[in-house]
C-alpha positions as a Python dict, from the first residue, in 0.01 Angstrom:
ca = {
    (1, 'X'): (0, 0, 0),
    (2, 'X'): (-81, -373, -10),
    (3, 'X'): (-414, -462, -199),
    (4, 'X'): (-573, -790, -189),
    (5, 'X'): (-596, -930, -522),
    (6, 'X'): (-841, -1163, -611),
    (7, 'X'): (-1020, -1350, -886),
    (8, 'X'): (-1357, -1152, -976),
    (9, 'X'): (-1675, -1383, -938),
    (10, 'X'): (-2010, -1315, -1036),
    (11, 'X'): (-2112, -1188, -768),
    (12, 'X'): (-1926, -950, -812),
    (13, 'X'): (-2005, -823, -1209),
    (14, 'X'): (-2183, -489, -997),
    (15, 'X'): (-1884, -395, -891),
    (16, 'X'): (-1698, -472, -1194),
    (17, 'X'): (-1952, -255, -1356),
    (18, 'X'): (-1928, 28, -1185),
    (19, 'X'): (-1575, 54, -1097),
    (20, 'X'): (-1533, -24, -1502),
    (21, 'X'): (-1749, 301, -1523),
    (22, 'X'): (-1594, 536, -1258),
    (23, 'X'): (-1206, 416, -1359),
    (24, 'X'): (-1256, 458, -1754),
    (25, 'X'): (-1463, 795, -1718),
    (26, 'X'): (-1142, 912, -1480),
    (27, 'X'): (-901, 821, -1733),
    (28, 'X'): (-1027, 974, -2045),
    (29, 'X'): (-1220, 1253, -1926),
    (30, 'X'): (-965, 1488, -2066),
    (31, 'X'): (-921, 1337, -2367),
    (32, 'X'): (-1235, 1257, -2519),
    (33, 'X'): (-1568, 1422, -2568),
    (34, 'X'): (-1791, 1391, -2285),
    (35, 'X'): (-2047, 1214, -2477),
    (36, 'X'): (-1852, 1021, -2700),
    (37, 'X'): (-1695, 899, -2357),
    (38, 'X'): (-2031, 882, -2147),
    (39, 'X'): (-2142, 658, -2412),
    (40, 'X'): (-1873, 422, -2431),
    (41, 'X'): (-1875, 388, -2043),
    (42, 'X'): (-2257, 276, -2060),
    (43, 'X'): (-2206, -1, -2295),
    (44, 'X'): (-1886, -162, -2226),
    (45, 'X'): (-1984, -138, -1849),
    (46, 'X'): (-2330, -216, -1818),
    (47, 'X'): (-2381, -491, -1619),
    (48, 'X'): (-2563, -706, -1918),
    (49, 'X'): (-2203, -613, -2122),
    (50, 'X'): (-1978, -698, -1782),
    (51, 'X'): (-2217, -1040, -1746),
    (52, 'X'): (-2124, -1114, -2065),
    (53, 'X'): (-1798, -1078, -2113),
    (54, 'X'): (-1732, -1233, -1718),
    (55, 'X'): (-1905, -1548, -1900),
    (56, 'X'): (-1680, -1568, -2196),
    (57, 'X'): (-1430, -1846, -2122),
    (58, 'X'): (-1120, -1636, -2260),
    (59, 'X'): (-1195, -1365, -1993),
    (60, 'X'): (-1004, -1367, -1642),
    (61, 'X'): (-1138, -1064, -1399),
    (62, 'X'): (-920, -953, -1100),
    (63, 'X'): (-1029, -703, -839),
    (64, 'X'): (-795, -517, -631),
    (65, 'X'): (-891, -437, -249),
    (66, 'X'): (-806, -255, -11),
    (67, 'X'): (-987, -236, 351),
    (68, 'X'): (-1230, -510, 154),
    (69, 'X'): (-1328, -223, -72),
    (70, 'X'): (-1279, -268, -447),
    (71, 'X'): (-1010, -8, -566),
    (72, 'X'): (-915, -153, -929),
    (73, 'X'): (-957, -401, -1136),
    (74, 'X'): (-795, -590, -1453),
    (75, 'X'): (-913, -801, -1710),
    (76, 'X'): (-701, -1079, -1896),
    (77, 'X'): (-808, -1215, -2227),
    (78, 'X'): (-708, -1510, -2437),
    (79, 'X'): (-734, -1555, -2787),
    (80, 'X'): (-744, -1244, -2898),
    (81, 'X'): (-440, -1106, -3113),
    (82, 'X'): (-306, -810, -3285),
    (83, 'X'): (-79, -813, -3601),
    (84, 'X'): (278, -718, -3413),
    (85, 'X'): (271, -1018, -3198),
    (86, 'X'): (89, -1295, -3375),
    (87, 'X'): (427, -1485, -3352),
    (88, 'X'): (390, -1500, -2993),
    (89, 'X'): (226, -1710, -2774),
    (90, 'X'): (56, -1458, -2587),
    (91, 'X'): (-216, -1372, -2327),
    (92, 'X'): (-403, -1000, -2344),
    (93, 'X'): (-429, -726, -2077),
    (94, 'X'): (-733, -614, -2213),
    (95, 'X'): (-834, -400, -1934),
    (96, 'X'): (-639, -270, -1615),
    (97, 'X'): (-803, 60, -1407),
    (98, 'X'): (-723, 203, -1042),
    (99, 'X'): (-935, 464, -911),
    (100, 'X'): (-762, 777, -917),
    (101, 'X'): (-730, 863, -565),
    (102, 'X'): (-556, 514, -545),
    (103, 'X'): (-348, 596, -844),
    (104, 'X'): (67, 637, -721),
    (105, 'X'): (-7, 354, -395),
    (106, 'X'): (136, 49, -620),
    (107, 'X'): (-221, -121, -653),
    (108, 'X'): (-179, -106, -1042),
    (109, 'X'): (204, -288, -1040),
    (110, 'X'): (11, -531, -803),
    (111, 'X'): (-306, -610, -1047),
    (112, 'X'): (15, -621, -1335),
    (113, 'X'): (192, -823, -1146),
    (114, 'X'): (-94, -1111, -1032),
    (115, 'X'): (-184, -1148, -1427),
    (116, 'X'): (177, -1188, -1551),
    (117, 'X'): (119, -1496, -1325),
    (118, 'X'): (-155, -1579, -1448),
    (119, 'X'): (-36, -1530, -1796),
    (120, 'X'): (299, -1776, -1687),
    (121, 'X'): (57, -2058, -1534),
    (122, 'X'): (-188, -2090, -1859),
    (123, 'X'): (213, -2144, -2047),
    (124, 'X'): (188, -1803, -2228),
    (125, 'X'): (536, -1655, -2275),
    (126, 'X'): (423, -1282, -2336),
    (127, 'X'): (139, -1027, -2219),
    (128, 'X'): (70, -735, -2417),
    (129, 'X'): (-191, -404, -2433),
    (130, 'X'): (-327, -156, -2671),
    (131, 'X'): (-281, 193, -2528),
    (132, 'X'): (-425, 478, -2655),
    (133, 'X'): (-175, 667, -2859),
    (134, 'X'): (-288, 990, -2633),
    (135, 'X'): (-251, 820, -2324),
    (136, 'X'): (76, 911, -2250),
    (137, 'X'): (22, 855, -1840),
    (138, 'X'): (-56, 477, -1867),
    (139, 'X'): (215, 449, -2159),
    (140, 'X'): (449, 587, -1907),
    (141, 'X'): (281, 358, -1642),
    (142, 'X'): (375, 75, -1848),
    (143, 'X'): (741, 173, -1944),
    (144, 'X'): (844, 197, -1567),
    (145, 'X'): (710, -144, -1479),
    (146, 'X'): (887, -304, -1792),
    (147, 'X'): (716, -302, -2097),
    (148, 'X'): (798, -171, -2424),
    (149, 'X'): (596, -48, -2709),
    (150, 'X'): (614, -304, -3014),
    (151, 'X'): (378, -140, -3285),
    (152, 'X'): (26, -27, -3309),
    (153, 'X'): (-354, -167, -3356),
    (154, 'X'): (-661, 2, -3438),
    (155, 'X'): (-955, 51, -3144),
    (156, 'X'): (-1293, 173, -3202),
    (157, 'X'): (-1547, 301, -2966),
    (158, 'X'): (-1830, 225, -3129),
    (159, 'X'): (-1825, 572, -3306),
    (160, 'X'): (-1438, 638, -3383),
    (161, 'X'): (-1133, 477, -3451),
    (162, 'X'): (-802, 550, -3256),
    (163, 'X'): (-476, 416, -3288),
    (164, 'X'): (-342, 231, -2971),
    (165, 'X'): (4, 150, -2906),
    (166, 'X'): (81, -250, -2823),
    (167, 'X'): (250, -281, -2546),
    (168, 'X'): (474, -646, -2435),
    (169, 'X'): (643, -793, -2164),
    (170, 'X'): (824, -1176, -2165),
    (171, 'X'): (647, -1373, -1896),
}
């Protein structure tokens, strides 16, 4: 399926909210407690949080479309580093969700693919990702389209800590 990617504006921080909401809830449901997770969702993704973070120079948003209705997005930041690759010159996937009934179409390679060029045009030569160590479908996600695990960070939702695994590709 062929989704039109595009850079997220601000109009467009509602959506970015909500889909941010709908696509993280999906993916962790199993995995975390409800609340923990329910509360997580609320601040990262309110729309004061999105605003923010859409304003922050280092931040790049993408939205995915399909039919002109918004089916994923992804999130690139710069400047932001972790331990295992600090002697790269690297750009951040910070954030990359696909609703799940639009999980399997190739809309998540596409979003990957649109901000490894990205990452190549700002001169980066690597993107990486922290994965949660229990989220074996996205760290199987990433495997197939290239990536390999390179050592771990720390994450924190506010109330816990996890252990993520970094992923990398060369640009």
């Amino acid at each position: 399926m062929k989704a039109n990617i595009r850079a997220g504006t601000e109009q467009d921080i509602t959506i970015l909210a909500a889909l941010g909401t709908a696509t993280c809830y999906e993916a962790y449901f199993e995995l975390d407690p409800s609340a923990d997770l329910a509360d997580y969702c609320a601040r990262v993704y309110s729309v004061e949080n999105v605003r923010a973070e859409y304003e922050d120079p280092n931040s790049t948003y993408l939205i995915a479309e399909v039919n002109e209705r918004a089916v994923g997005f992804a999130k690139l930041r710069e400047n932001n580093f972790v331990k295992c690759m600090a002697d790269r010159h690297a750009i951040e996937l910070h954030r990359i969700y696909v609703l799940e009934r639009m999980k399997g179409s190739g809309i998540g390679r596409q979003l990957f693919d649109r901000c490894c060029e990205i990452g190549r045009e700002k001169g980066r030569e690597a993107l990486w990702l922290g994965v949660w160590e229990q989220n074996t479908t996205a760290q199987k996600f990433y495997e197939r389209i290239g990536m390999t695990n390179v050592g771990t960070t720390d994450f924190s939702d506010g109330k816990n800590v996890f252990l993520n695994f970094v992923f990398t590709v060369d640009l």
